[in-house]
N, C-alpha and C positions, 0 to 999 in steps of 0.2 A: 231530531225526532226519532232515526232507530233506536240512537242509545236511551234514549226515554222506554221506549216502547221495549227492549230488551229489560231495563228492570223492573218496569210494569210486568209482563212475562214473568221473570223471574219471582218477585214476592208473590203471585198467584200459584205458581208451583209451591214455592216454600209455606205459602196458607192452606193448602189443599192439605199437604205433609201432616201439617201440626194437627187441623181437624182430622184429618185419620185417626190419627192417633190417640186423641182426645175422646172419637169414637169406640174403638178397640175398646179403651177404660173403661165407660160405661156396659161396654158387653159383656165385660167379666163380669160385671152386678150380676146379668141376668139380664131374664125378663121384666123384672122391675124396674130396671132401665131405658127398658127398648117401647115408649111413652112417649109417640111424637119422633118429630125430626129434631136436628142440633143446629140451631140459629149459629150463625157463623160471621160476625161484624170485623169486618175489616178495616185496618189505618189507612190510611194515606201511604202512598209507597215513601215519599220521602216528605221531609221537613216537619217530622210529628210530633216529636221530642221538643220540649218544653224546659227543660233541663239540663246542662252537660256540665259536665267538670273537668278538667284539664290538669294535667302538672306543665308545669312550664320549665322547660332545660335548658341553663345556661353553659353559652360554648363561646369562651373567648367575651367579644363582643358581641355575638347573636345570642339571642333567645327567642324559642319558638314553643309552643305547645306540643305535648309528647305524650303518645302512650307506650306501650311496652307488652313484649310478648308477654305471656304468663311464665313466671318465674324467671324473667331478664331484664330486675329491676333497672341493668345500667346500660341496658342496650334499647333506648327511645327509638321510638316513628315521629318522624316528624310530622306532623296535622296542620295543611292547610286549610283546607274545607272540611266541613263537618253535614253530608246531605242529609241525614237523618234528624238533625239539628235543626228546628225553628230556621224561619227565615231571616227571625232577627238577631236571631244568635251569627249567623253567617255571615252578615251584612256588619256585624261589630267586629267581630275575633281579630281578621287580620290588622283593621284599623288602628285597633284600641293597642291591641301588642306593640302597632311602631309605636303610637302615644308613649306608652310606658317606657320601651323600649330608651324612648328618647330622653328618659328624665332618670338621672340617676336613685334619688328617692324614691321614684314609684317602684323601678327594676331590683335594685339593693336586695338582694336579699329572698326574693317573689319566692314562690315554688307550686304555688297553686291556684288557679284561677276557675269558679264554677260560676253560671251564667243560670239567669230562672227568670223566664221571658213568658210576654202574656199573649193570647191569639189578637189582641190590638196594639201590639208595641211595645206595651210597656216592659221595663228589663232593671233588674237588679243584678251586679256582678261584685261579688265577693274577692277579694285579691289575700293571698295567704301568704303569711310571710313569717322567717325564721330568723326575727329582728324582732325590737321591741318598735313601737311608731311613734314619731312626735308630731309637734305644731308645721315643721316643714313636710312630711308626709302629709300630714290634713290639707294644708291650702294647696298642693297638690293634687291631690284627689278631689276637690274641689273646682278646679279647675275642669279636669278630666271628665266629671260628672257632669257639667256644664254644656262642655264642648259634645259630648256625644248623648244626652239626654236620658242621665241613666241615672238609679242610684248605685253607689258604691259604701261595698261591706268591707272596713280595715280588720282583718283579723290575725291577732299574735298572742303570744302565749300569755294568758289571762289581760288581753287586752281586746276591745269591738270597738272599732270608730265609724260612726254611722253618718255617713254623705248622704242627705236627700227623703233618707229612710230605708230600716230594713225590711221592706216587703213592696208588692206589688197589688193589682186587681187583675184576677182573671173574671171574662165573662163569658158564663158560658148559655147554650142556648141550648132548653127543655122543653119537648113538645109545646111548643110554641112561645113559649115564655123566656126571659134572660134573669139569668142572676150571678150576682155579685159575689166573688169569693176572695178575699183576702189569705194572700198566698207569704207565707214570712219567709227569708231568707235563713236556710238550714235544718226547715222542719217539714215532713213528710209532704208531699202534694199528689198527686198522679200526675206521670210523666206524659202523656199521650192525651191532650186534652178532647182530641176526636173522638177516640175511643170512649174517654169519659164521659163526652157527651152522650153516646148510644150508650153504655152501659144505664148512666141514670135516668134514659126515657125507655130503656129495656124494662128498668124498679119499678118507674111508676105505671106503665103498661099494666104490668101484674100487679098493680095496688089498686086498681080500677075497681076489682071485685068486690078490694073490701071496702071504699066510700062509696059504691051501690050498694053492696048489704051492712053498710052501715056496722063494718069492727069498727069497736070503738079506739083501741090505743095500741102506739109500735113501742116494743123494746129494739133500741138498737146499741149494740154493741160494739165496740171499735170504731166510733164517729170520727175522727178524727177530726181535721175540721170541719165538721156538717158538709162533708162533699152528700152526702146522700142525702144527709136530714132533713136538708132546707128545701131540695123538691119533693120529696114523700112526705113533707109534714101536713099540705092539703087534703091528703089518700086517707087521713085521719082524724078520730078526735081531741086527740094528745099524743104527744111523744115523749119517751124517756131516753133519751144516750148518754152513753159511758164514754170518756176518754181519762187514760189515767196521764199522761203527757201533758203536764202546764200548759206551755207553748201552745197546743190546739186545743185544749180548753177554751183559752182565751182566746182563739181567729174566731173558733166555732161559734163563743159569744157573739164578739164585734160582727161573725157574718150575717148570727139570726135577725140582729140589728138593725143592719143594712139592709137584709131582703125584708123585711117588717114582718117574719113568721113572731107568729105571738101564743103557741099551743105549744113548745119543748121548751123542754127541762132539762140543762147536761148536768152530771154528776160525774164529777170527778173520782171515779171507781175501776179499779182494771175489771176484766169479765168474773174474774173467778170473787171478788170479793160480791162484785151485784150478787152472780148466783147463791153466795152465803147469806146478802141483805134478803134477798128474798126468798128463801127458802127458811128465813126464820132463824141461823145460825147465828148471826152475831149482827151486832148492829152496828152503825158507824155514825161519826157526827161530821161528815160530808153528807148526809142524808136527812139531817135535823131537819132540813127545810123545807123535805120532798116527803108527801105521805102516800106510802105505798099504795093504803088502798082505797087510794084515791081510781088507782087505775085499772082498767079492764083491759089488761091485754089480748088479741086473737094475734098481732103477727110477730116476731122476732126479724129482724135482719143483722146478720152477722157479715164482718169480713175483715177477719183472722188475719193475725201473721203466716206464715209458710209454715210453720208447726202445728195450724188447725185447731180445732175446739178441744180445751182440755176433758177429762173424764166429768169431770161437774159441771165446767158448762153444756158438754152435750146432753147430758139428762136434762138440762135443765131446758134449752130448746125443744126437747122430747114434747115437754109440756102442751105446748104451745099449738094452735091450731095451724096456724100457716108460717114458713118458713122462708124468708130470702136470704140465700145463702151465697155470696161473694169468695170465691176464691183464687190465691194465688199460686197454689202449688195442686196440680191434680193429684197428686199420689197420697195427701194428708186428707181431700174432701175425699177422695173413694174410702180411705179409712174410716171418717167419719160416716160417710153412708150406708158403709155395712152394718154402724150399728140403727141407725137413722131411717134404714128403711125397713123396720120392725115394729116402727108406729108411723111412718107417715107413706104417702105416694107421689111419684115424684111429677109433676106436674107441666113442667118444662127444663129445658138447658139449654144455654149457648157459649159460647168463646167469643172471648173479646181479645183482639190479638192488639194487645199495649204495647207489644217489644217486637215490630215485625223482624226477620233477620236472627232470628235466634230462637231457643228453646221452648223460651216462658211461654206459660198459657195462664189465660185466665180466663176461668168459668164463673158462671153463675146457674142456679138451680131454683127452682121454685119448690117446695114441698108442703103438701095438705094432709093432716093425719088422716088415720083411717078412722 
């Protein structure tokens, strides 16, 4: 119980740090900034992470999971435990290693092993290998997958052999509601599903407004896979999201599917070519099917890579009457805000601290033009 209670302790100091800081940034705005208090959501101190990846270092006969200082590609830690890891990522690792461990086919050659586990169990583990795989690798990992109730992902160089299936279901729970997300094996998710969770009942908190004053339609940008879409699609009377990524194209489909949202439309468009579809500059035939102005947009929700909204899509946000804005790097949204708070106000923020233990922050912001 101390040593619990010592790292309990501990990540409340190291959360306090980040929002500082987080605060500071907003003071450089101004007074434009200084609009309310900074909502401050907190993970879970440990077991958050939904996600890990591992190299696996072969020594003689041993082989164990490794990471490595920065820039001492040949000098491994060896990784027993993993506390920031999923409960069920922890409850596999050292198991599934002897497994492998123990079969010359599975181990042959390994080098990397990455684990993407659901908050009910469910678990896919990828095994990377610097070999090509055959029929004895398969009924092997077949085996494996059995014995420990997992799918397994065979990956070599221009080869994928799929045990079970490559993806899982995460579920996750929204102001009072559950839904279903099809999570694939190698393509983006959110690592911290807790946090996820507050982050999308943070969205639709703030979408309240607009299904009482009845905005009629969201552009959303960077769907990726409908993590957001599929609970803000009710805040609305339609939605349009963007993904240019195949691979969440298609989860984002099979999710809207699944949760039975029947009002979005995804387009397979990155940010900057929408902001060209719709500002009248070029047309596309990813779009043949979608008619523009069919929609009456009042909100945009963005959430950018770490490099922030390009120069056209921020004007093109400009537009827009309200604004939910998702970000991963604060130094590119305050860039973006300086020019953003020249037509709109900023109407809330908070941190969502996805990565406890480390640097990263993420924010989110509401803004209403003037």
């Amino acid at each position: 119980m101390a040593a619990e209670n010592v790292t309990i302790d501990h990540y409340a100091q190291q959360l306090a740090t980040k929002s500082e800081r987080l605060q500071q940034r907003f003071a450089e705005l101004g007074d434009w900034a200084n609009i309310g208090e900074l909502e401050v959501f907190a993970s879970a101190p440990k077991h958050y992470r939904m996600r890990a990846e591992f190299r696996v270092w072969h020594a003689d006969d041993d082989l164990f999971y490794a990471m490595f200082p920065k820039g001492q590609k040949f000098n491994p830690i060896r990784i027993e435990e993993f506390p920031t890891g999923s409960k069920r990522i922890n409850q596999l690792m050292q198991p599934l290693l002897e497994a492998i461990k123990a079969q010359f086919t599975l181990r042959h050659k390994l080098f990397q092993m990455d684990f993407l586990t659901s908050q009910t169990g469910e678990a896919a583990v990828s095994l990377l290998y610097h070999r090509q795989l055959d029929e004895q690798w398969e009924a092997a990992a077949q085996t494996l997958a059995e014995c420990f109730d997992i799918n397994i992902i065979g990956r070599a160089r221009k080869q994928k052999w799929v045990i079970g299936g490559d993806s899982i279901t995460e579920t996750l729970q929204v102001q009072g509601r559950s839904y279903a997300y099809q999570q694939v094996e190698n393509a983006f998710t959110q690592p911290n599903a807790g946090i996820n969770e507050k982050m999308l009942a943070w969205a639709c908190q703030h979408s309240i407004g607009a299904k009482s004053t009845k905005q009629p339609d969201l552009l959303e940008l960077y769907c990726g896979n409908g993590n957001f879409t599929i609970p803000l699609a009710s805040y609305y009377g339609k939605v349009m999201a963007t993904e240019i990524a195949k691979s969440s194209v298609n989860s984002a489909q099979f999710n809207l599917q699944v949760n039975a949202v029947d009002n979005v439309v995804i387009a397979r468009l990155s940010s900057e070519e929408m902001t060209a579809a719709l500002n009248g500059v070029r047309e596309f035939r990813r779009l043949r099917h979608i008619a523009l102005d069919d929609y009456q947009f009042g909100t945009v929700l963005v959430d950018p890579p770490r490099a922030g909204l390009d120069d056209d899509t921020l004007h093109l946000v400009q537009q827009f009457k309200r604004i939910i804005y998702i970000s991963c790097n604060p130094a590119t949204l305050m860039a973006n805000l300086q020019q953003l708070q020249q037509t709109h106000r900023l109407k809330a923020k908070a941190m969502f601290d996805q990565f406890p233990y480390t640097d990263h922050i993420e924010t989110g912001v509401i803004l209403e033009r003037i």
